[in-house]
Backbone as CSV, one residue per row, in Angstrom:
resi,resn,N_x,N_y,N_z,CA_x,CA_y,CA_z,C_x,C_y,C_z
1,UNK,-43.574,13.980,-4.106,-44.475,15.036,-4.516,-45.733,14.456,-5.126
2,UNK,-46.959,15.505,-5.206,-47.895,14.671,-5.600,-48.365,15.595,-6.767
3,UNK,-48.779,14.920,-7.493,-49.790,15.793,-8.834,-50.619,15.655,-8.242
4,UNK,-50.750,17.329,-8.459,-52.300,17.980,-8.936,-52.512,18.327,-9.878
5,UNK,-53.933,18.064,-10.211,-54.315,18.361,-11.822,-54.099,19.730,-12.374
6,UNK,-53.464,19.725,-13.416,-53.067,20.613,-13.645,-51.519,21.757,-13.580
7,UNK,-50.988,20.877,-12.507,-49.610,21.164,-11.713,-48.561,20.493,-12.501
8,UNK,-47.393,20.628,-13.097,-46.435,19.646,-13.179,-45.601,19.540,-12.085
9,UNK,-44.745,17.895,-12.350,-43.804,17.537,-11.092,-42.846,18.415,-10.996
10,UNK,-41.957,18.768,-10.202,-41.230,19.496,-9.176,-39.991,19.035,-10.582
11,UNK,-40.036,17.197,-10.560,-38.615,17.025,-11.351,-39.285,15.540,-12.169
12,UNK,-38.731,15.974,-13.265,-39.177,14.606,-13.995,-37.598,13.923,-14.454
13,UNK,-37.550,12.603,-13.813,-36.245,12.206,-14.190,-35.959,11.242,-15.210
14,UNK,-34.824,11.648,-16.318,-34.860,10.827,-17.697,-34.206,9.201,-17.186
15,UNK,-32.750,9.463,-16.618,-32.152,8.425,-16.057,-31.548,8.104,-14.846
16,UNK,-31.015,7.103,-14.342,-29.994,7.600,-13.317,-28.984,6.344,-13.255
17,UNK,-27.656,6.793,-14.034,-26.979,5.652,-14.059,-25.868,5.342,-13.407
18,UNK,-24.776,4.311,-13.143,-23.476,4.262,-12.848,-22.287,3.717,-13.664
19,UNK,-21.467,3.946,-13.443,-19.993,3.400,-14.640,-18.726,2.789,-13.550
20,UNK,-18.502,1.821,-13.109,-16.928,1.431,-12.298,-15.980,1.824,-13.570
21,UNK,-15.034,3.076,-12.969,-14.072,3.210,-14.169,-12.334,2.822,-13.225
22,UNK,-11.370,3.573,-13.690,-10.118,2.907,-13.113,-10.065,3.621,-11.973
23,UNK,-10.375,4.777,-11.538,-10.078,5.661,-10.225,-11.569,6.026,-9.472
24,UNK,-12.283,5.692,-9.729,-13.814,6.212,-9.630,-14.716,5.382,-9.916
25,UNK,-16.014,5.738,-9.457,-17.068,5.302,-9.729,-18.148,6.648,-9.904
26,UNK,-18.382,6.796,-11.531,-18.926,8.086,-12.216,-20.843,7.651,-12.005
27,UNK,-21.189,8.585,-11.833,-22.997,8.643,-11.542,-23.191,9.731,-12.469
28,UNK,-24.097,9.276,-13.492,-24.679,10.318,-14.561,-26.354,10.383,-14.182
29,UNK,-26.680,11.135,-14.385,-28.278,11.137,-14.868,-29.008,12.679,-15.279
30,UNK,-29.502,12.222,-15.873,-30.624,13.349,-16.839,-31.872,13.980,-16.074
31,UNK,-32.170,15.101,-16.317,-33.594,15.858,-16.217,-34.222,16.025,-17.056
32,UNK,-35.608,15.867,-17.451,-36.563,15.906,-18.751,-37.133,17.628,-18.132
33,UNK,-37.302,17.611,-16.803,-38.065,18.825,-16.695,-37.478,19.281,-15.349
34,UNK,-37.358,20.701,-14.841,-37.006,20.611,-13.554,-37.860,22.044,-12.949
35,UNK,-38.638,22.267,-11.625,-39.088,22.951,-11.521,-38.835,23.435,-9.874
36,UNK,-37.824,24.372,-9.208,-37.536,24.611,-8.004,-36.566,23.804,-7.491
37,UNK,-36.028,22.853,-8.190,-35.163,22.215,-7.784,-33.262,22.882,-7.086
38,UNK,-33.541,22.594,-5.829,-32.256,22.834,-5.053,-31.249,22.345,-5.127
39,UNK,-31.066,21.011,-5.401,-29.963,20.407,-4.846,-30.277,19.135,-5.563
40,UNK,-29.614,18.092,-6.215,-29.627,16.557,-6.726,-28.016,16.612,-5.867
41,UNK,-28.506,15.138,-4.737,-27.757,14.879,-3.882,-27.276,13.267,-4.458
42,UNK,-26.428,12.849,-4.533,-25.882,11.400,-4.670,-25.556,10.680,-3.052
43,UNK,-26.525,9.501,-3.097,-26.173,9.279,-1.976,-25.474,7.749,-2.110
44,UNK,-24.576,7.001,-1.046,-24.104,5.865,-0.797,-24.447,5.291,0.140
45,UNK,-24.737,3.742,-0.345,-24.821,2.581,0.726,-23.829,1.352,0.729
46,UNK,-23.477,0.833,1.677,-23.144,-0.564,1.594,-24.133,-1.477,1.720
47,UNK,-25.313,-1.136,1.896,-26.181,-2.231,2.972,-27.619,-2.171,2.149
48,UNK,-27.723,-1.058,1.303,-29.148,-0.599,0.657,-29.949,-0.407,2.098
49,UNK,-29.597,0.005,2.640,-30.575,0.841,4.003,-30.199,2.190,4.448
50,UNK,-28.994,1.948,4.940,-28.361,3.110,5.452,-27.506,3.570,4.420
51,UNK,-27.878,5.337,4.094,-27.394,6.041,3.574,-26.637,7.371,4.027
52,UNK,-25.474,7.639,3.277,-24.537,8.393,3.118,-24.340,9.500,1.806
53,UNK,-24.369,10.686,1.875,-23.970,11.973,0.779,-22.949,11.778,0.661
54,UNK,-22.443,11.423,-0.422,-21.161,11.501,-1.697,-20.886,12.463,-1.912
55,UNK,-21.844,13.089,-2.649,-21.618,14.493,-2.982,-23.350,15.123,-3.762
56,UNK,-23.129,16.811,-4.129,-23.952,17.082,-4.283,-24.263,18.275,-5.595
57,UNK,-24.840,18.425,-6.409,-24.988,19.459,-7.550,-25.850,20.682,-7.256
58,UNK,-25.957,21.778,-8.054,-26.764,22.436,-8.289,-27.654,22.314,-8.870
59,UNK,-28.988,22.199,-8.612,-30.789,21.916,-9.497,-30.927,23.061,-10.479
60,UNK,-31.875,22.775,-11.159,-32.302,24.258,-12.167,-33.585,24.854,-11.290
61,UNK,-33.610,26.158,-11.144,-35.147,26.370,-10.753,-35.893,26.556,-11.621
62,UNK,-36.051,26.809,-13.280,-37.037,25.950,-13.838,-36.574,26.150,-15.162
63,UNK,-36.605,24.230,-16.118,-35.802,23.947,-17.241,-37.177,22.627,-17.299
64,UNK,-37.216,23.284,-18.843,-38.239,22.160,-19.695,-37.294,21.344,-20.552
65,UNK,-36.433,21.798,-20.353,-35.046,21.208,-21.591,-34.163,20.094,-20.900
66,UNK,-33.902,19.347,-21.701,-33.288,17.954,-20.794,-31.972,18.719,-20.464
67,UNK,-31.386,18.200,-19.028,-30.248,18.550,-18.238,-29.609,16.926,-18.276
68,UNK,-28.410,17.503,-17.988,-27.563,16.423,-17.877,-26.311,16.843,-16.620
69,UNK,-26.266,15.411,-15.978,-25.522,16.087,-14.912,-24.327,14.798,-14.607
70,UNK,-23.266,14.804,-13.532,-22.376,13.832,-13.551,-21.587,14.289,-12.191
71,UNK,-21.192,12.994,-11.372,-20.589,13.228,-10.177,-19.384,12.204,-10.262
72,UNK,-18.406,12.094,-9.372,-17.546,11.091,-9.708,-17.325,10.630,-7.930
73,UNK,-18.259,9.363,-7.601,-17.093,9.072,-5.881,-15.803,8.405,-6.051
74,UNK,-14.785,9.342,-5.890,-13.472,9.153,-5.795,-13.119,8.461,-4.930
75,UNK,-13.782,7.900,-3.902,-13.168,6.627,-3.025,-14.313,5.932,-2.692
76,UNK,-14.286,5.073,-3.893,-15.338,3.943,-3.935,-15.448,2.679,-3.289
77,UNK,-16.221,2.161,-2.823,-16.097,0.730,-2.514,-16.228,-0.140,-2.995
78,UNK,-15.903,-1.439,-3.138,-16.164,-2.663,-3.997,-17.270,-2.941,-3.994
79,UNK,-18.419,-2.669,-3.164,-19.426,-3.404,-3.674,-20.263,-1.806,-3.157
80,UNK,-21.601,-0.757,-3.781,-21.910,-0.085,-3.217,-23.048,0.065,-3.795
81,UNK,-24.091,0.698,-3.167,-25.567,1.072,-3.738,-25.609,2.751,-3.849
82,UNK,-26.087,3.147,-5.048,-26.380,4.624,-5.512,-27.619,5.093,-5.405
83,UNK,-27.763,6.139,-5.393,-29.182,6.901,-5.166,-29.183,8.464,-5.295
84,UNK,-30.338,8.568,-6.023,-30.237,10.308,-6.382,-31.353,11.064,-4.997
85,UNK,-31.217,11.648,-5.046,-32.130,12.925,-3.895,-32.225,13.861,-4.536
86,UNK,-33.154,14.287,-5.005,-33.563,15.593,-5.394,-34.241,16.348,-4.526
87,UNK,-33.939,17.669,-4.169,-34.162,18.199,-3.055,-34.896,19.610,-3.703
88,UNK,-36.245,20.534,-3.452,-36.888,21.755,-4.065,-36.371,22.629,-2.740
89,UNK,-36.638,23.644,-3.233,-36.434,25.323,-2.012,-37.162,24.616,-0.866
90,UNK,-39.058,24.194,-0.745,-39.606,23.902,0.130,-38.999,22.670,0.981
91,UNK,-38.117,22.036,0.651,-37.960,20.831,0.873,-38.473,19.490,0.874
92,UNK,-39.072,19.666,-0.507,-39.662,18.052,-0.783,-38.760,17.652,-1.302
93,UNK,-38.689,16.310,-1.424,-37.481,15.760,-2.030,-38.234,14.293,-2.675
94,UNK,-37.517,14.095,-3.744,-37.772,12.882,-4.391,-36.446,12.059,-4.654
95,UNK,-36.572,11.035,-4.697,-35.126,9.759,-4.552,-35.686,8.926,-6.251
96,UNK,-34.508,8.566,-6.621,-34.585,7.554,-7.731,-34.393,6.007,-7.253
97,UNK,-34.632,5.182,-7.731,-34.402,4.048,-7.685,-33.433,3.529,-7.599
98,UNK,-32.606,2.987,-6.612,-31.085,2.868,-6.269,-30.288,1.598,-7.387
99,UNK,-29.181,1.609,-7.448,-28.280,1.140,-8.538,-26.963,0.131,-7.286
100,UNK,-26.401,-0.688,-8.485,-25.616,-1.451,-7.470,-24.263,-1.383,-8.008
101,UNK,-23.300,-1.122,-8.030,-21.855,-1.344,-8.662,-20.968,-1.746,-7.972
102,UNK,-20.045,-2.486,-8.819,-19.654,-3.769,-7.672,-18.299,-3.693,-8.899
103,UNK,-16.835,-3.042,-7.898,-15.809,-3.550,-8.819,-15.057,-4.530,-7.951
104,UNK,-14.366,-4.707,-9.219,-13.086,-5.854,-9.105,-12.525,-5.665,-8.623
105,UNK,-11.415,-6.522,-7.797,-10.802,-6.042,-6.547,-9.711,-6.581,-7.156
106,UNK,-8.725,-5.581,-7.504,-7.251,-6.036,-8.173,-5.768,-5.920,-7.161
107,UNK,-6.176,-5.473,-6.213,-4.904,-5.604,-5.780,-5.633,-5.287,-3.758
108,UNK,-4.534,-5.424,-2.996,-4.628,-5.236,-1.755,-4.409,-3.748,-1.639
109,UNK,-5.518,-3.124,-0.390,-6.128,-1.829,-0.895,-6.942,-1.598,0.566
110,UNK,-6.001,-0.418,1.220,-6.670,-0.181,2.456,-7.758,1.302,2.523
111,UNK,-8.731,1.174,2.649,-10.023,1.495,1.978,-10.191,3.182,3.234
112,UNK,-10.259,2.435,4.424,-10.281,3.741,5.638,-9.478,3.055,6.900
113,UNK,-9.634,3.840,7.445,-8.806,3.193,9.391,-9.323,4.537,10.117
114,UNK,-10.115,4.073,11.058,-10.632,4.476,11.515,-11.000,4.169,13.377
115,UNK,-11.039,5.053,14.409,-11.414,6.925,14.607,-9.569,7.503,14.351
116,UNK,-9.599,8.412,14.070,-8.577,8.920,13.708,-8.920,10.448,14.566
117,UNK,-7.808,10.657,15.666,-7.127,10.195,16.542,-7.556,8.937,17.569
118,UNK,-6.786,7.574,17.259,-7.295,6.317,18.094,-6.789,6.631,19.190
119,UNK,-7.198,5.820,20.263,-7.047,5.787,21.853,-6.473,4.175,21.797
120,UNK,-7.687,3.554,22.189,-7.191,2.007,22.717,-7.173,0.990,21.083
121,UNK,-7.787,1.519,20.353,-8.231,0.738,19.099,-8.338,1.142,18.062
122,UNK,-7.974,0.419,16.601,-8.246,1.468,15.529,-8.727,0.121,14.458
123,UNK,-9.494,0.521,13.865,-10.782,-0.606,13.013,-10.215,-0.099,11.240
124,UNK,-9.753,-1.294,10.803,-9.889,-0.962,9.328,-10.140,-1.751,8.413
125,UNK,-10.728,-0.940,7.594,-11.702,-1.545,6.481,-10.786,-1.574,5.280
126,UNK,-10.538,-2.484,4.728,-9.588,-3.174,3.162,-10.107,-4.048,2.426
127,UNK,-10.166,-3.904,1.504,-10.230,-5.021,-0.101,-8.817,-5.499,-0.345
128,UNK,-9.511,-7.208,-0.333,-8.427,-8.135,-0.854,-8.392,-8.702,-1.900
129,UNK,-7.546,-9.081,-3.118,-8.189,-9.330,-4.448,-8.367,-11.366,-4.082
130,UNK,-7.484,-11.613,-2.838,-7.957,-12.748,-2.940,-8.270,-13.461,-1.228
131,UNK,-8.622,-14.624,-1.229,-8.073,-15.239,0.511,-6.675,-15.499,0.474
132,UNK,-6.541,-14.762,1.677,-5.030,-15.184,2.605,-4.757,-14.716,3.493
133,UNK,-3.559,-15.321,4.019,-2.991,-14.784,5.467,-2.157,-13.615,5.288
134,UNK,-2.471,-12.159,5.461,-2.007,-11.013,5.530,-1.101,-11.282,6.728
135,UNK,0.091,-9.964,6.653,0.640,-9.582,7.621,0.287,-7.909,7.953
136,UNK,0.013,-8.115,9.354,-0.379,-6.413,9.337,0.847,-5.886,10.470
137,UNK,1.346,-4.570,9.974,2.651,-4.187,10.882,2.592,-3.021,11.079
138,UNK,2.937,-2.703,12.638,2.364,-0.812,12.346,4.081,-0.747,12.944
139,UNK,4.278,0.353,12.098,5.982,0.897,12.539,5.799,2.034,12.787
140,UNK,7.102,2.916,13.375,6.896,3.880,14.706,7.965,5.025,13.583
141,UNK,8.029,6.058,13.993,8.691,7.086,13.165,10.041,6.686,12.763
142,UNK,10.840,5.770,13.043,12.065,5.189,13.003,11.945,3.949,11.698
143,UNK,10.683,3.616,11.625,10.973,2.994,10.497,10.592,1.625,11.180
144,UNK,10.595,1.215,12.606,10.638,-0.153,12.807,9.450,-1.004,13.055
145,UNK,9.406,-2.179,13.586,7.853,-2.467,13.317,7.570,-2.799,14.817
146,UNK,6.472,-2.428,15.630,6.317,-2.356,16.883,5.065,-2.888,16.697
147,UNK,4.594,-3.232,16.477,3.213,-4.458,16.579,3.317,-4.967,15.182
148,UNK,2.971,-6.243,15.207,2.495,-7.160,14.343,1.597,-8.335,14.710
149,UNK,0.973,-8.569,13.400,-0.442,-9.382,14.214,-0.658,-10.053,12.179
150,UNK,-1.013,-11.164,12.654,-1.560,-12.218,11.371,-3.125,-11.686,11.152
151,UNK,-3.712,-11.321,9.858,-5.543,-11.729,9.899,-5.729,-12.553,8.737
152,UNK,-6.611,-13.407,8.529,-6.811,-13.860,7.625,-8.258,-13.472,6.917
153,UNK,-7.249,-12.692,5.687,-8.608,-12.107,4.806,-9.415,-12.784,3.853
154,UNK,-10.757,-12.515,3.852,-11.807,-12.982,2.666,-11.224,-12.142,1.750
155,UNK,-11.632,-13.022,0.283,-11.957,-11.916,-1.116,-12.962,-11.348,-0.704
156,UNK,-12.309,-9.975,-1.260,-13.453,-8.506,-1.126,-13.071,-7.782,0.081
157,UNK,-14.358,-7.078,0.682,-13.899,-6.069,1.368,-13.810,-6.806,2.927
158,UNK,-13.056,-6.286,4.012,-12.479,-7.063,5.543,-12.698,-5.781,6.003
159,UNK,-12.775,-6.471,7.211,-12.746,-5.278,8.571,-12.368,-5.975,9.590
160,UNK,-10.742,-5.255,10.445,-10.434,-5.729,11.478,-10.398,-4.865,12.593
161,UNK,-10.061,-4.699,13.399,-9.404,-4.121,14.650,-8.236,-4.344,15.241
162,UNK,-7.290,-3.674,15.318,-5.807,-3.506,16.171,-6.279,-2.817,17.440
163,UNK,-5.605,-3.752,18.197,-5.182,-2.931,20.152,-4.082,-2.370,20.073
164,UNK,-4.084,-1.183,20.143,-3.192,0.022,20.099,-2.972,0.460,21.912
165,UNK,-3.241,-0.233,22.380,-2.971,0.122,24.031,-2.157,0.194,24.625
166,UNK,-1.107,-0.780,24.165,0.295,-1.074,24.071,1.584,-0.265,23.937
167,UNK,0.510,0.764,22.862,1.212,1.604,22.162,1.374,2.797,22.740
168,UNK,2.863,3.620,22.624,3.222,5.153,23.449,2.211,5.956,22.304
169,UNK,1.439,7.179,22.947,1.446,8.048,22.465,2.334,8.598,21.350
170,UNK,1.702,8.755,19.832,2.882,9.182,18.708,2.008,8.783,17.194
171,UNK,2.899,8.524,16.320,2.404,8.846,14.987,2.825,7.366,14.748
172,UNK,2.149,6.595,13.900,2.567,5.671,13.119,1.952,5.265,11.649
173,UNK,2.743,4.342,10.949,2.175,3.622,10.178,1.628,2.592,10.312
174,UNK,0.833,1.898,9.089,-0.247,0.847,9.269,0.333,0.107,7.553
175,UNK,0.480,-0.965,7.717,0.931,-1.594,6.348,0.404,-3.230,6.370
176,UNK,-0.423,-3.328,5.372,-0.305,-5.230,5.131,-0.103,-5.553,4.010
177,UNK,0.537,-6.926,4.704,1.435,-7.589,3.172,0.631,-8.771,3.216
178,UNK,0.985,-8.696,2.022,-0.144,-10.007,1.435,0.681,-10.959,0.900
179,UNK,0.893,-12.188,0.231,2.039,-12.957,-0.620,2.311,-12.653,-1.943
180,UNK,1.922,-11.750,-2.099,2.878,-10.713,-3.556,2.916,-9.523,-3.564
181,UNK,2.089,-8.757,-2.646,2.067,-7.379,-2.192,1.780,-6.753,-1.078
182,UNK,1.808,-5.490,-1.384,1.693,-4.551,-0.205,0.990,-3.468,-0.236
183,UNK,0.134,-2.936,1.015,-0.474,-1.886,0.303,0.553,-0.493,0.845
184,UNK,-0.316,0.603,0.601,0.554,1.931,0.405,0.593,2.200,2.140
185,UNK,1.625,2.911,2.910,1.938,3.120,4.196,-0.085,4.050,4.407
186,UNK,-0.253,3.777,5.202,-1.557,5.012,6.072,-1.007,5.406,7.099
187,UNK,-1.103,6.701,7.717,-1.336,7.018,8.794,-1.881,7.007,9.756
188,UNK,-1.097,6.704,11.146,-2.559,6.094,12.237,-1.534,7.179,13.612
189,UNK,-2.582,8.435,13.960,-2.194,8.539,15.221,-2.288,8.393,16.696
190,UNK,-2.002,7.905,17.839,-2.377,7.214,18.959,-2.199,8.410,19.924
191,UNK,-3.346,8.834,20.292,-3.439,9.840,21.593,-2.901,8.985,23.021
């Protein structure tokens, strides 16, 4: 937005912060002034380029009084970039200055698996708290293990791919073990 003399801004912003807590990653920030404001959007990056909506609030359409506001992304990533969007009725929008939060990676932790319903392939993204040779095992409604495959993970976040081609049409699980743990069963279904 631009000043004109005489005009105040659309949104004057006090802060815009982040917190890594035990289940979340909390985004606070303040309004000094707000004028038509629609929407303060939280957005996510991995990359600081490409962005993603987290989630989104209600704006004031017009407050001279400091606001205070708070979002929580409940499935955070280990390393991620924040950003506010403030969005007016007309649709101008103004962005804050993006933020970086970066947690600790305490345990083995399968993050997404993904397209869900897979065909020939299914790609998943996990945090490892350290390097090693995982075991990855997908078992079939019976409990048994019908593919297995070695990857060897970096500390932090991995991304692999399984060939599921092999595989009958049906429901399975997705599990890797690491040398002291395991993560929680996911669901993976194969059209």
């Amino acid at each position: 937005t631009i000043n004109v003399a005489g005009t105040a801004l659309p949104l004057e912003l006090g802060s815009f912060k982040g917190a890594v807590e035990q289940n979340c990653n909390r985004l606070q920030w303040e309004t000094i002034t707000e004028k038509n404001v629609q929407w303060h959007i939280v957005e996510r990056s991995q990359d600081g380029i490409n962005w993603q909506e987290v989630g989104r609030t209600e704006g004031q359409r017009h407050s001279q009084n400091l606001q205070k506001y708070k979002l929580e992304d409940r499935n955070p990533l280990s390393k991620a970039y924040y950003r506010l969007r403030s969005v007016d009725y007309d649709g101008t929008e103004q962005r804050s200055n993006s933020i970086l939060l970066v947690r600790s990676i305490e345990q083995l932790n399968i993050i997404t698996v993904y397209p869900s319903p897979a065909h020939d392939k299914v790609n998943i993204k996990f945090d490892a708290p350290a390097e090693e040779n995982l075991a990855v095992h997908i078992l079939d409604a019976m409990g048994r293990v019908v593919l297995q495959q070695s990857y060897e993970a970096a500390k932090g976040e991995n991304e692999m791919s399984l060939l599921l081609s092999n595989l009958p049409t049906g429901v399975y699980q997705l599990i890797l073990f690491g040398t002291r743990e395991k993560t929680i069963p996911v669901r993976i279904v194969k059209e």
